[in-house]
DSSP file (Angstrom, degrees, kcal/mol; ACC not computed):
  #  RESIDUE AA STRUCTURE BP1 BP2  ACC     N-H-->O    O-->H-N    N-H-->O    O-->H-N    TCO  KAPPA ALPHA  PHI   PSI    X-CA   Y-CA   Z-CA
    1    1 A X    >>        0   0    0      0, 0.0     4,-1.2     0, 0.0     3,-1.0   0.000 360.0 360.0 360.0  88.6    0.0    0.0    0.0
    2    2 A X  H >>  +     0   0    0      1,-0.2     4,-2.8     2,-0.2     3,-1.1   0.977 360.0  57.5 -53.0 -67.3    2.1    3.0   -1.3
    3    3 A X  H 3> S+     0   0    0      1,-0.2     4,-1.3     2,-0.2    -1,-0.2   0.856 103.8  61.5 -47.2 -23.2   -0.4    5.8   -0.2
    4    4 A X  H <4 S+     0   0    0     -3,-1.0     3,-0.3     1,-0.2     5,-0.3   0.948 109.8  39.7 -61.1 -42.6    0.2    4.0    3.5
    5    5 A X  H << S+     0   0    0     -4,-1.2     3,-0.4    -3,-1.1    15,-0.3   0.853 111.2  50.7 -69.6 -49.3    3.6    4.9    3.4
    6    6 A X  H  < S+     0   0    0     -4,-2.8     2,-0.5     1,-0.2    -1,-0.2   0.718  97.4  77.8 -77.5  -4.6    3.5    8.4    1.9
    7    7 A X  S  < S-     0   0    0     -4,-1.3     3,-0.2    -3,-0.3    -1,-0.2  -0.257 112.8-105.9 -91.7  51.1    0.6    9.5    4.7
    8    8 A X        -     0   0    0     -2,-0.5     2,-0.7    -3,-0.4    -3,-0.1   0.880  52.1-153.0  40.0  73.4    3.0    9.9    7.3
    9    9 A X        -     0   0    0     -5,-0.3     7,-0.4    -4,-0.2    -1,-0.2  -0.768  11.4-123.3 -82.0 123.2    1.8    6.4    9.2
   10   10 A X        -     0   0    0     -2,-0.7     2,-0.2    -3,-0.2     3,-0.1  -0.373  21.9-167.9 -69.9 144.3    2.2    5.9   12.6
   11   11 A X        -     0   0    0      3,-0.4     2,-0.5    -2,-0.1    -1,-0.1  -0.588  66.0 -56.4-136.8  98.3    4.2    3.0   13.6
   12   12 A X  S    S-     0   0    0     -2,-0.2    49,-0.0     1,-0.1     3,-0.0  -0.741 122.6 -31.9  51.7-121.3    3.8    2.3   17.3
   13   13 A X  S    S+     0   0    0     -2,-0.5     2,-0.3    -3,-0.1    -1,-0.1   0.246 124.8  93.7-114.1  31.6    4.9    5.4   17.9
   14   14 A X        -     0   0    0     -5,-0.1    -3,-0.4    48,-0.1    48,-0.1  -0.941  58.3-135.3-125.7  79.2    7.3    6.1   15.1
   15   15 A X        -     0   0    0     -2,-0.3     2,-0.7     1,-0.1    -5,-0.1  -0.403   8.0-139.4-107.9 167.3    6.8    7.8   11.7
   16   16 A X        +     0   0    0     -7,-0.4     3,-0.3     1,-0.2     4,-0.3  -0.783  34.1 157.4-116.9  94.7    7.9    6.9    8.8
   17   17 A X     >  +     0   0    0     -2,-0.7     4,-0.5     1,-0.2     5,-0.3   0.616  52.4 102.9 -99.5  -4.5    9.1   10.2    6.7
   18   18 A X  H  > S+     0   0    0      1,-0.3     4,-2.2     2,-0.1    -1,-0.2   0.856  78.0  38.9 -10.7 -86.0   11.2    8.1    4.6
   19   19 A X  H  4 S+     0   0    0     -3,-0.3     3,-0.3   -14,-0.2    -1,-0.3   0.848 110.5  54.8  -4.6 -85.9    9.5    8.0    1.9
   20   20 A X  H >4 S+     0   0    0     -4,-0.3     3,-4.1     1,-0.3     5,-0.3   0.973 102.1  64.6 -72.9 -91.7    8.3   11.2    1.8
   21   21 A X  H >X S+     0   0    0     -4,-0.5     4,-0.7     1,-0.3     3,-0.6   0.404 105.0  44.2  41.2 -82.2   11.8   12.4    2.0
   22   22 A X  T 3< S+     0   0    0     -4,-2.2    -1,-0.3     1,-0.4    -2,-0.2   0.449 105.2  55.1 -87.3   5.6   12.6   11.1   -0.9
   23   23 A X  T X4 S+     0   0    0     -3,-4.1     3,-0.6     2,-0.2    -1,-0.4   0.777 103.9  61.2-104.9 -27.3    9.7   11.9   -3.0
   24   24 A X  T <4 S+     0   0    0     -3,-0.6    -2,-0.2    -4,-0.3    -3,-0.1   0.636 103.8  52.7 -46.3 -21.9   10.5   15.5   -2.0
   25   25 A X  T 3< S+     0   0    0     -4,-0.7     2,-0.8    -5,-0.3    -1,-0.2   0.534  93.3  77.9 -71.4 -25.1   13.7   15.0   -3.6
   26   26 A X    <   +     0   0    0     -3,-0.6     2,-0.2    -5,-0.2    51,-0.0  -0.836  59.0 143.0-105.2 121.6   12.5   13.9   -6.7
   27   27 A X        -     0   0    0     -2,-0.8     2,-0.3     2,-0.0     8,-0.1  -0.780  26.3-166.2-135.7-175.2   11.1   16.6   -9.2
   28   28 A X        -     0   0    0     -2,-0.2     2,-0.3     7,-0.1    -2,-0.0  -0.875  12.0-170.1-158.9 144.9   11.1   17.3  -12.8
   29   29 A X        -     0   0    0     -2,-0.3     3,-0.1     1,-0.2     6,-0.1  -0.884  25.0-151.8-137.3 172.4   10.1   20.8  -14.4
   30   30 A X  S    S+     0   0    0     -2,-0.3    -1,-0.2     1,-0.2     2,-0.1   0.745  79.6  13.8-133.1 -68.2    9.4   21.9  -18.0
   31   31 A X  S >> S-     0   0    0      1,-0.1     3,-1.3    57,-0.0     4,-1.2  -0.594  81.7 -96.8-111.4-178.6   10.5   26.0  -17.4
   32   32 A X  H >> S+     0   0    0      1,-0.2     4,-1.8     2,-0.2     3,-0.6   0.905 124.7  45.1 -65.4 -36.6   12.1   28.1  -15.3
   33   33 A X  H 34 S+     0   0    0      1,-0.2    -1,-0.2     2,-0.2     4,-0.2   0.414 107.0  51.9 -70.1  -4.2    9.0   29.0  -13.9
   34   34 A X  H <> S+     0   0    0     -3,-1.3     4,-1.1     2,-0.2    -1,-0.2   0.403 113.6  52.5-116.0 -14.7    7.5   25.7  -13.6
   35   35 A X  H <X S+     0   0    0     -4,-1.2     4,-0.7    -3,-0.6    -2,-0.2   0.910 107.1  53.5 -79.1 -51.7   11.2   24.8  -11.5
   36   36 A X  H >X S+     0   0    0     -4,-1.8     4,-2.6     2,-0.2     3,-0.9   0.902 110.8  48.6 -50.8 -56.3   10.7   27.5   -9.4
   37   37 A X  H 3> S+     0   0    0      1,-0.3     4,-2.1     2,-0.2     5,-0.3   0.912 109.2  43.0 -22.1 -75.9    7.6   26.3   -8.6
   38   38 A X  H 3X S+     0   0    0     -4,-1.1     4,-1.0     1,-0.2    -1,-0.3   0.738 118.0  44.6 -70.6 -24.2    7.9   23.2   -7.9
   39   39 A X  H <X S+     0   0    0     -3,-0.9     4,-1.8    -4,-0.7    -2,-0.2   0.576 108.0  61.0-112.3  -5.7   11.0   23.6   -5.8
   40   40 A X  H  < S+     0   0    0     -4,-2.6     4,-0.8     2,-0.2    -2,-0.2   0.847 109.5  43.0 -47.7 -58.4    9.4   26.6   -4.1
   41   41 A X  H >X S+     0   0    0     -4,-2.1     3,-2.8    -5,-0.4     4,-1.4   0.974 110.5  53.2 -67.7 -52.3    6.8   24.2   -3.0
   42   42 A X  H >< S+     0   0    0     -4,-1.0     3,-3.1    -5,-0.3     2,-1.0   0.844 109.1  57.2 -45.8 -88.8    9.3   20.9   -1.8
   43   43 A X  T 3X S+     0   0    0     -4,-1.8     4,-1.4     1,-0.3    -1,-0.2   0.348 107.2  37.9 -78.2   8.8   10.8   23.3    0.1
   44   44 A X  T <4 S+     0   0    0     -3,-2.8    -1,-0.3    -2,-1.0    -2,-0.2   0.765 120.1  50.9-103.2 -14.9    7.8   24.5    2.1
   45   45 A X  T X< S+     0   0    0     -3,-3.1     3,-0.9    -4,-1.4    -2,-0.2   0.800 108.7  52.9 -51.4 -57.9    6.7   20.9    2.2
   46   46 A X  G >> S+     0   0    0      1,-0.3     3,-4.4     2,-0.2     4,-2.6   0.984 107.1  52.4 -38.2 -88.1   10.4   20.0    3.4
   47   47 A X  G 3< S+     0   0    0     -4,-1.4    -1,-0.3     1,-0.3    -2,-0.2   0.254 111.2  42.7 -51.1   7.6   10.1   22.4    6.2
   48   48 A X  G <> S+     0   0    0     -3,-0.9     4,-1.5    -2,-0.3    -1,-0.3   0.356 107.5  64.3 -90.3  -9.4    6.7   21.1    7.7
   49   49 A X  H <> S+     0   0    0     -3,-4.4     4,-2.9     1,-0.2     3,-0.4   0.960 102.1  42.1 -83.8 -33.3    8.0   17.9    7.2
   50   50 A X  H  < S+     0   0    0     -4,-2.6    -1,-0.2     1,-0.3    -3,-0.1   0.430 115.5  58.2 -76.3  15.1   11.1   18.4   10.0
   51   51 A X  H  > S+     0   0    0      3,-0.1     4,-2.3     2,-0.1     3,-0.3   0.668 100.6  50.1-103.2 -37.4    8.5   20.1   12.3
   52   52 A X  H  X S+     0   0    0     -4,-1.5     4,-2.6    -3,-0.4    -2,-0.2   0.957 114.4  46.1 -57.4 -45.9    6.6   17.4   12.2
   53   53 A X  H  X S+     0   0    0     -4,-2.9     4,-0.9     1,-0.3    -1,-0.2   0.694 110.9  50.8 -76.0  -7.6    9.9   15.4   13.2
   54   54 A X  H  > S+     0   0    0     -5,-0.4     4,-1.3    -3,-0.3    -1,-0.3   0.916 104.6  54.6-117.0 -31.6   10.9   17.6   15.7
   55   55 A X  H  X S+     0   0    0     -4,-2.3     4,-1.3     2,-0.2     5,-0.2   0.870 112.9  48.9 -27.9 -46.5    7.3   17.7   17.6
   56   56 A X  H >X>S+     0   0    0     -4,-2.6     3,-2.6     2,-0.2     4,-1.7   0.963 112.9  44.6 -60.1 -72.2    7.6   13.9   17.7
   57   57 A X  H 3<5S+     0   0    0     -4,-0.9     3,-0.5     1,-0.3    -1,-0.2   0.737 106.4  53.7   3.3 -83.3   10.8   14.2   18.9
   58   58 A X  H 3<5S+     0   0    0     -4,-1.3    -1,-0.3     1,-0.3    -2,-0.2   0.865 118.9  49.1 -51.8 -41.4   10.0   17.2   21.8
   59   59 A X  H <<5S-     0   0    0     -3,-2.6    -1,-0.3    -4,-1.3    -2,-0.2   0.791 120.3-107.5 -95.9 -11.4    7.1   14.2   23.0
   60   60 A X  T  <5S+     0   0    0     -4,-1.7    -3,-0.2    -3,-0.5    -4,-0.1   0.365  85.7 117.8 119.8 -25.9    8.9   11.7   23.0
   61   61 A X      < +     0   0    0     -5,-1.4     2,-0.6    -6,-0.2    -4,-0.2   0.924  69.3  42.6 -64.5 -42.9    7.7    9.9   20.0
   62   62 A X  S    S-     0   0    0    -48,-0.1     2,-0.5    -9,-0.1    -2,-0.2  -0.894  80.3-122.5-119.5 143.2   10.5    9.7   17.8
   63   63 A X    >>  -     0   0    0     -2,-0.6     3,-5.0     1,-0.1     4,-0.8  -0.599  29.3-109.5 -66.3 109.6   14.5    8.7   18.8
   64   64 A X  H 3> S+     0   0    0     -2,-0.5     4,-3.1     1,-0.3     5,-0.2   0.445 114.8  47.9  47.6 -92.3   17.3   10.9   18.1
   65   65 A X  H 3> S+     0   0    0      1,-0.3     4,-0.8     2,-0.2    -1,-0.3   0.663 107.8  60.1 -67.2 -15.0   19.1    9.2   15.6
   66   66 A X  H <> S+     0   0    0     -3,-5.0     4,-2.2     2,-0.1    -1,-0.3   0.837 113.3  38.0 -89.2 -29.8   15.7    8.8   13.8
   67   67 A X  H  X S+     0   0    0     -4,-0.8     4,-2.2     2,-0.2    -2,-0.2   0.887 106.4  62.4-101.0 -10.6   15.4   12.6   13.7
   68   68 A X  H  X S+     0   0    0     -4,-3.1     4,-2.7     2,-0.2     5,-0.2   0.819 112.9  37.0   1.4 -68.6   18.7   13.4   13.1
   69   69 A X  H  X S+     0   0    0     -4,-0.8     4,-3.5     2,-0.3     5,-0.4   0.957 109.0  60.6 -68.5 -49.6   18.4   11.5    9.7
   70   70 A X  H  X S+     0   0    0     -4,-2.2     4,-2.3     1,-0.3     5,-0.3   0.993 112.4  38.9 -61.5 -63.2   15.0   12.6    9.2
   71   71 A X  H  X S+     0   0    0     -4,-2.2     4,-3.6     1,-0.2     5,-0.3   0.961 115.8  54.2 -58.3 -43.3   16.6   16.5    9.2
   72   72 A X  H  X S+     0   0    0     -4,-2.7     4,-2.9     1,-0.3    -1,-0.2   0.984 110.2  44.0 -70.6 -44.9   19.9   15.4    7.2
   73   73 A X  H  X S+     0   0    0     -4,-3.5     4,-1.3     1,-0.2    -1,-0.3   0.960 121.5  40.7 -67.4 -38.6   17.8   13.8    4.3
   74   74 A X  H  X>S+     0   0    0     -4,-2.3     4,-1.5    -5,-0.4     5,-0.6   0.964 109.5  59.1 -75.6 -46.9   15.5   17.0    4.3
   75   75 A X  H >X5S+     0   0    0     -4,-3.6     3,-2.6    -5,-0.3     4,-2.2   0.929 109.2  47.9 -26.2 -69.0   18.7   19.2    4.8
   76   76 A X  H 3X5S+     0   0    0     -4,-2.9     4,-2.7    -5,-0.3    -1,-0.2   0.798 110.6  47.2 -33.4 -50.4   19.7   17.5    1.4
   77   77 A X  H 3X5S+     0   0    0     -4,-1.3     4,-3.3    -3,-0.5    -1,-0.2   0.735 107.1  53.8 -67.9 -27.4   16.6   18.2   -0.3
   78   78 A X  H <X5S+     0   0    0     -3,-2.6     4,-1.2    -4,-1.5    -1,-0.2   0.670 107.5  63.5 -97.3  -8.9   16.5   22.0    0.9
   79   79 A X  H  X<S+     0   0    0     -4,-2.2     4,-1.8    -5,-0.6    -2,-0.2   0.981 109.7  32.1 -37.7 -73.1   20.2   21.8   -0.9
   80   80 A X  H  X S+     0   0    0     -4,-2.7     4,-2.2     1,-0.3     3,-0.3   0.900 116.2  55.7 -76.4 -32.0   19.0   21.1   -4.2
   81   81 A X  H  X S+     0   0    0     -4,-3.3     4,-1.6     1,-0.2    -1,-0.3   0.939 108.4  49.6 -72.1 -27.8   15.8   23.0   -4.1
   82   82 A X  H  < S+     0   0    0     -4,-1.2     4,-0.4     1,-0.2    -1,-0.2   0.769 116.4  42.1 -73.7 -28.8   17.6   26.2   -3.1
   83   83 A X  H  X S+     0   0    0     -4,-1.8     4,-3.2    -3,-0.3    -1,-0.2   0.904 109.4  52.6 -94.6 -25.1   20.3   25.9   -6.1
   84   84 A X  H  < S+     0   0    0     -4,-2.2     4,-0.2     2,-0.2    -2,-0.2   0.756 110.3  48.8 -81.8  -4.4   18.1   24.9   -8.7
   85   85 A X  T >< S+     0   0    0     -4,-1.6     3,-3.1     2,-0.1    -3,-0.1   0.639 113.0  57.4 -59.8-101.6   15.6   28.4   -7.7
   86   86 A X  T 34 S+     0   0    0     -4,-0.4    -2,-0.2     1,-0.3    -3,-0.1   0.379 110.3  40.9   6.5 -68.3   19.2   30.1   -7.9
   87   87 A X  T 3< S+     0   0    0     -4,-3.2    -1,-0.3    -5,-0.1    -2,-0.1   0.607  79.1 113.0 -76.9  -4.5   19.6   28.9  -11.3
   88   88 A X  S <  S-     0   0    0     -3,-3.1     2,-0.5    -4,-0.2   -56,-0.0  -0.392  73.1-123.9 -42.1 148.6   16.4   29.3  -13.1
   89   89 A X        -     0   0    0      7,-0.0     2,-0.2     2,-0.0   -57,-0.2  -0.910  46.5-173.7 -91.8 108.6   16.9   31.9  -15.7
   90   90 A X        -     0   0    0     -2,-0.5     3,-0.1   -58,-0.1   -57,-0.0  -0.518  38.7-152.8 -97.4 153.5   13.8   34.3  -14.3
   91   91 A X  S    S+     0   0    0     -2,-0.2     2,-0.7     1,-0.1    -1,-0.1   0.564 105.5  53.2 -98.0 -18.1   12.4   37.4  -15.8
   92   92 A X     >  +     0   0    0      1,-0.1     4,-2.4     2,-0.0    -1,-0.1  -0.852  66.6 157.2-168.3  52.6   11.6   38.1  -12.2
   93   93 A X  H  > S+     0   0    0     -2,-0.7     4,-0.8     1,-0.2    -1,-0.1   0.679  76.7  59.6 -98.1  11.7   15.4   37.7  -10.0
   94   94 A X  H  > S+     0   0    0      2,-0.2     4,-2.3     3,-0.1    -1,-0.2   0.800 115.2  37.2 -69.7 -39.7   14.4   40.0   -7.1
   95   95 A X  H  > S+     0   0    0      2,-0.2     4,-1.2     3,-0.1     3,-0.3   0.976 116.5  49.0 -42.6 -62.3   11.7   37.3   -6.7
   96   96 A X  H >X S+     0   0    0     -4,-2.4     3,-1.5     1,-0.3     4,-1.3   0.940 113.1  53.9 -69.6 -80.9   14.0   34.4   -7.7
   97   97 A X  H 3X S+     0   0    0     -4,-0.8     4,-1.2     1,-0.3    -1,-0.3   0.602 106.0  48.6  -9.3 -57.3   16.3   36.0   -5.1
   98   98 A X  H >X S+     0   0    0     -4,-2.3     3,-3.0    -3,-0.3     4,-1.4   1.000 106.1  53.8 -62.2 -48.4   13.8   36.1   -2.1
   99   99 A X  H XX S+     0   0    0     -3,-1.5     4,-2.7    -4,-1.2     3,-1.6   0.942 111.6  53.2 -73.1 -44.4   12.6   32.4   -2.4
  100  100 A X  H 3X S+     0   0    0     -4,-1.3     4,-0.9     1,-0.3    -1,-0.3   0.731 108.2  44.8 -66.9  -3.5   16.5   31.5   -2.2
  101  101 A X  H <X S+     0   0    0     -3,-3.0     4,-0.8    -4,-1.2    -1,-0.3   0.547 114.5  46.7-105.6  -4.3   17.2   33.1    0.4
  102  102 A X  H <X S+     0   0    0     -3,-1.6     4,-3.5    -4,-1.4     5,-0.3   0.928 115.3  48.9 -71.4 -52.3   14.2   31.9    2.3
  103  103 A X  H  < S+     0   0    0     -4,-2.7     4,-0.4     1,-0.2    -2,-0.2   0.759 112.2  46.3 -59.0 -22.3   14.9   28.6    1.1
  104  104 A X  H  X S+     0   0    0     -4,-0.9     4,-4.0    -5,-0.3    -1,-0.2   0.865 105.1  65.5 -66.4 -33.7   18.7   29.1    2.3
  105  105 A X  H  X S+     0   0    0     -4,-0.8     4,-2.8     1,-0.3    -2,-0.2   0.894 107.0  41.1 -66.4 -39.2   17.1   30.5    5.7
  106  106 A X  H  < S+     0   0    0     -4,-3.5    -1,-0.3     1,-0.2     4,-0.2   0.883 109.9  55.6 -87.7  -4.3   15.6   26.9    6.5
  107  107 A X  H >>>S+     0   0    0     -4,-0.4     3,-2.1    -5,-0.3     4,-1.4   0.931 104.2  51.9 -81.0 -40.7   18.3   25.2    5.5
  108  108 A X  H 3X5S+     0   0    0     -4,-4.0     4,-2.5     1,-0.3     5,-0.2   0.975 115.2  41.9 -51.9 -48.4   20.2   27.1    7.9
  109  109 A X  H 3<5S+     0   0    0     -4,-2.8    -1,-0.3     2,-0.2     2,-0.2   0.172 111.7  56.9 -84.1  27.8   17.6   26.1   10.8
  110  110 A X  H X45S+     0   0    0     -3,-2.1     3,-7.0    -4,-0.2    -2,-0.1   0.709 113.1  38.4 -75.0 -86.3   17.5   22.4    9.5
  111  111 A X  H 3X5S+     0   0    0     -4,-1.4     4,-4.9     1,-0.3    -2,-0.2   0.584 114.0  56.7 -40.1 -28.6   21.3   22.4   10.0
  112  112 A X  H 3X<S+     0   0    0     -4,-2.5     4,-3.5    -5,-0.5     5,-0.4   0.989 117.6  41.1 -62.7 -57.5   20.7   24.8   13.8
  113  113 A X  H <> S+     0   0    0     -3,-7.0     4,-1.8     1,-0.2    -1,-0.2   0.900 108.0  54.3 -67.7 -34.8   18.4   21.7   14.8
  114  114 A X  H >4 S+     0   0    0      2,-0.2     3,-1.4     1,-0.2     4,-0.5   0.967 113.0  42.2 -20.5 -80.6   20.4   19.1   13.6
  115  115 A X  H >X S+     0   0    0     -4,-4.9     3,-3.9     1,-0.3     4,-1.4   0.905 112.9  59.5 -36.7 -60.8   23.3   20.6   15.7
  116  116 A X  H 3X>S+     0   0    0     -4,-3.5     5,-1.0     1,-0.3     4,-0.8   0.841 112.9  39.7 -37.9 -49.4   20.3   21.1   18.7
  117  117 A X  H <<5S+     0   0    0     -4,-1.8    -1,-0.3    -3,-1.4    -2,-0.2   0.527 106.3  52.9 -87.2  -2.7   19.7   17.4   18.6
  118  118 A X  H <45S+     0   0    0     -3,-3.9    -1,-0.2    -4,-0.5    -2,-0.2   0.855 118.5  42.9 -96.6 -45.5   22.7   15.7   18.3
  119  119 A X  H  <5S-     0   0    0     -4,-1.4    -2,-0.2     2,-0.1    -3,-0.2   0.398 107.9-128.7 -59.5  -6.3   23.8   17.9   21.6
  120  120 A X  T  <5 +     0   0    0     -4,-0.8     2,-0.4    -5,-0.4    -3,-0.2   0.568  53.8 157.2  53.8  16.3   20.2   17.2   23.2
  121  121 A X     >< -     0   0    0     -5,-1.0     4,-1.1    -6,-0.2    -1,-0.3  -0.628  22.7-175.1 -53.6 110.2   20.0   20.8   23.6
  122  122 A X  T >4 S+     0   0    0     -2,-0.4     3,-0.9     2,-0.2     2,-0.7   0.667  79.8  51.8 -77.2-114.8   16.3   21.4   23.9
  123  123 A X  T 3> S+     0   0    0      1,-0.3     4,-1.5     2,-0.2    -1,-0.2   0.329 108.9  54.8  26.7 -61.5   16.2   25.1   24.0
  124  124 A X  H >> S+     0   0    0     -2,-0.7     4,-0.9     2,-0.2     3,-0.6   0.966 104.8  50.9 -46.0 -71.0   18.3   25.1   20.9
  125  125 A X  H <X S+     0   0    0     -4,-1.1     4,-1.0    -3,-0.9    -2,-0.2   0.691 113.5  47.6 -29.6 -49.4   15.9   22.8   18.9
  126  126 A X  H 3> S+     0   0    0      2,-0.3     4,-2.5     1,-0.2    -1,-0.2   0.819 110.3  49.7 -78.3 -28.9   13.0   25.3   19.8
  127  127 A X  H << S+     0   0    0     -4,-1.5     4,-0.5    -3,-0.6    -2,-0.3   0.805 114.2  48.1 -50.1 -39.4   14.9   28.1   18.9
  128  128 A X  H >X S+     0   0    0     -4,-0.9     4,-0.8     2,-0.2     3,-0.6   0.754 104.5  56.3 -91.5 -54.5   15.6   26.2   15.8
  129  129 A X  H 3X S+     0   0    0     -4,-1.0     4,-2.5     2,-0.3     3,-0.4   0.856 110.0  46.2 -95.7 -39.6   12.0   25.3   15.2
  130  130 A X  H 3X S+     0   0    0     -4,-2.5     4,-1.4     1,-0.3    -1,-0.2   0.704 102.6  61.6 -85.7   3.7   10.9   29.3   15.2
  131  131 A X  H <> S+     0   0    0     -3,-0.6     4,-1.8    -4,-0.5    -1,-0.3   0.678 106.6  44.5 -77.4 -29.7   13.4   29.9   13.3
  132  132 A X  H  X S+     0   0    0     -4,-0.8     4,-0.7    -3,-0.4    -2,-0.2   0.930 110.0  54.6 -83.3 -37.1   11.5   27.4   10.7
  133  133 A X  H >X S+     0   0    0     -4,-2.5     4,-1.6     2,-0.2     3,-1.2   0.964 105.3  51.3 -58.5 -60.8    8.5   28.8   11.3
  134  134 A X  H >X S+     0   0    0     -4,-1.4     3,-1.9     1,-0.3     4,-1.2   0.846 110.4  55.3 -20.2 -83.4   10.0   32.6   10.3
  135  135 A X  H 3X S+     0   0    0     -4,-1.8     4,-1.4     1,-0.4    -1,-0.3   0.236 104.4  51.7 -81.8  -4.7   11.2   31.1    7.2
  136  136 A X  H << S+     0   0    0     -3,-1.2    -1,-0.4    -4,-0.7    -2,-0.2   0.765 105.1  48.1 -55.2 -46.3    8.2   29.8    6.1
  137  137 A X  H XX S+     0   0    0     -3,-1.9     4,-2.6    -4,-1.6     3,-0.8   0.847 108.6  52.7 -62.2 -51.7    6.4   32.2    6.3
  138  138 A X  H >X S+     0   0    0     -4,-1.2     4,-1.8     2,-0.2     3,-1.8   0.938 109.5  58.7 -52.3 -72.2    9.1   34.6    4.4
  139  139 A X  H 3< S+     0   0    0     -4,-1.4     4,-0.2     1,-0.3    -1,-0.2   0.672 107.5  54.0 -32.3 -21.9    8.8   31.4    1.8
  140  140 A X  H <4 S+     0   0    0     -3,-0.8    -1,-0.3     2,-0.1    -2,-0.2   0.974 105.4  42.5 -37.0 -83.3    5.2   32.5    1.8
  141  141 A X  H XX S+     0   0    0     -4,-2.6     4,-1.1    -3,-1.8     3,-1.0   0.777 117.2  42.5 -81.5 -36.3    5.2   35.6    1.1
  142  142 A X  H >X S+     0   0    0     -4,-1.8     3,-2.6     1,-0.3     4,-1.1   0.986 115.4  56.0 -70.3 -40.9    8.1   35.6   -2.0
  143  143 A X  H 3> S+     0   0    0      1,-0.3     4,-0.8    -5,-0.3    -1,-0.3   0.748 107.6  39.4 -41.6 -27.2    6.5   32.7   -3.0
  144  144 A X  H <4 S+     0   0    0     -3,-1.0    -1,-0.3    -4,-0.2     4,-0.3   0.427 123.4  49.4-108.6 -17.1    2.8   34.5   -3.3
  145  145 A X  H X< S+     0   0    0     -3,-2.6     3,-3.7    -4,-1.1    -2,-0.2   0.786 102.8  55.1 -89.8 -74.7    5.0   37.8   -4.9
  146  146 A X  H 3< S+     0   0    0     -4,-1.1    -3,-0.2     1,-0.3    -2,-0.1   0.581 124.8  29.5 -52.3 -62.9    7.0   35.8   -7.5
  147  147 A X  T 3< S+     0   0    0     -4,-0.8    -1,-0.3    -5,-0.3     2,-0.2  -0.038  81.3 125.6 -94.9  38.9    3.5   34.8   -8.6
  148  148 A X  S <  S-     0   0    0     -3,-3.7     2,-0.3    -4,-0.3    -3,-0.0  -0.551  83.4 -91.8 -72.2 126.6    1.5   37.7   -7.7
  149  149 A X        -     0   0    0     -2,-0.2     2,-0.2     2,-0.0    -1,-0.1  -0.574  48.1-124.4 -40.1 115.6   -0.3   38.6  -11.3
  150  150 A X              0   0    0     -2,-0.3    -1,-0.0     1,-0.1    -3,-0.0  -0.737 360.0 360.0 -90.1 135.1    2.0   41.3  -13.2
  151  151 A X              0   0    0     -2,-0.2    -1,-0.1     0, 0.0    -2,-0.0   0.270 360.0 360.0 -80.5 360.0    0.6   44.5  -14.4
């Protein structure tokens, strides 16, 4: 059952972002605008999915090493979505410009939680986590300018 797998399922108490992970990783686009798009979108995807792993985490639900991984595989993903916005050829680079540097802004508070969890530093991790929130919301908003109707 494929759909089981990609709907976040709990197991015991454990979820399985695997998957998903790796279908965030995997895109294909047709233009620069349709790249942007699409990697615009992974990366806001990305970032709810390592809040999700870091709530489990903060209850108790998921181990360490399992969110650890879970942020390094997303880390990866918010890699490649951040250079291939960078490299679209855009009519539109002030746009292009915000969404990478939003998308750079969660990679930077992936990598902040990463650190936060490997040290068990809670405090860090939550620091970490409103720092993903921020940048989501900035991901938001270029995202809703870049394709804001033009005059």
């Amino acid at each position: 059952m494929a759909y089981q797998t990609l709907a976040l399922i709990f197991s015991g108490r454990f979820f399985r972002l695997g998957c998903l992970a790796l279908l965030l990783s995997v895109s294909t686009a047709c233009s620069s605008s349709d790249q942007i798009e699409q990697q615009s979108r992974t990366a806001a995807s990305a970032a709810q999915t390592v809040l999700m792993a870091l709530d489990a985490w903060a209850a108790g639900a998921a181990p360490t090493t399992y969110a650890v991984g879970t942020l390094q595989s997303i880390g990866k993903t918010l890699a490649d979505a951040g250079e291939q916005i960078r490299s679209a050829e855009t009519s539109e680079p002030a746009e292009q410009a915000s969404l990478a540097k939003a998308v750079n802004d969660l990679s930077v508070a992936v990598t902040r939680a990463e650190a936060g969890l490997q040290a068990g530093d809670r405090p860090e991790v939550q620091d970490a986590q409103q720092d993903l929130r921020l940048a989501s919301r900035s991901l938001a908003t270029a995202y809703a300018k870049y394709f804001a109707p033009k005059p």
